[in-house]
C-alpha atoms as one frame of an Amber mdcrd trajectory, in Angstrom:
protein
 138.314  43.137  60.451 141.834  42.560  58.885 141.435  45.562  57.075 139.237
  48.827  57.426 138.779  51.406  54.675 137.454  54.843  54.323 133.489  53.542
  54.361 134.185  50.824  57.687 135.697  53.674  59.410 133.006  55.969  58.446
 130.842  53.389  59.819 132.217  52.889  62.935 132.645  56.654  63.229 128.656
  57.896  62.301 127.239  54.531  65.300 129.332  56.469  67.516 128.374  60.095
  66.509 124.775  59.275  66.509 124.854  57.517  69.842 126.518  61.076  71.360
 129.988  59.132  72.379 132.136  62.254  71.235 135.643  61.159  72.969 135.157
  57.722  71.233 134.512  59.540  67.359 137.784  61.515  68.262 139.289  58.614
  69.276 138.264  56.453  66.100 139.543  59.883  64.305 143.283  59.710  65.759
 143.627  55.540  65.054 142.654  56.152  61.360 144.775  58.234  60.728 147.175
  56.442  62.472 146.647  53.461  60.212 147.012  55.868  57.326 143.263  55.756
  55.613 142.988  59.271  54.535 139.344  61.609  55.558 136.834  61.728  53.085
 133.898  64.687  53.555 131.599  62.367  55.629 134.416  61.066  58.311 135.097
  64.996  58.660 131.519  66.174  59.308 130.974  63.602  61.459 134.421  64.343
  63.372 133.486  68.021  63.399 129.763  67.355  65.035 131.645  65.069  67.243
């Protein structure tokens, strides 16, 4: 995708969660931030099960 907001991230994040790759959600985590999308509630719950 050209560009990714809060709910692609999200996306990308909870496939990952549910599918018990933790280093990848963290990893997901640390590049959008890096691309400067800010956390909503979900991407943090997820992160923090993660």
């Amino acid at each position: 995708m050209d560009e990714r907001d809060v709910v692609s991230w999200n996306s990308l994040i909870c496939g990952y969660q549910q599918c018990g790759m933790y280093k990848e959600v963290l990893g997901l985590f640390s590049s959008m931030q890096e691309t400067g999308v800010e956390a909503d509630l979900v991407t943090m719950v997820k992160v923090l099960l993660a």
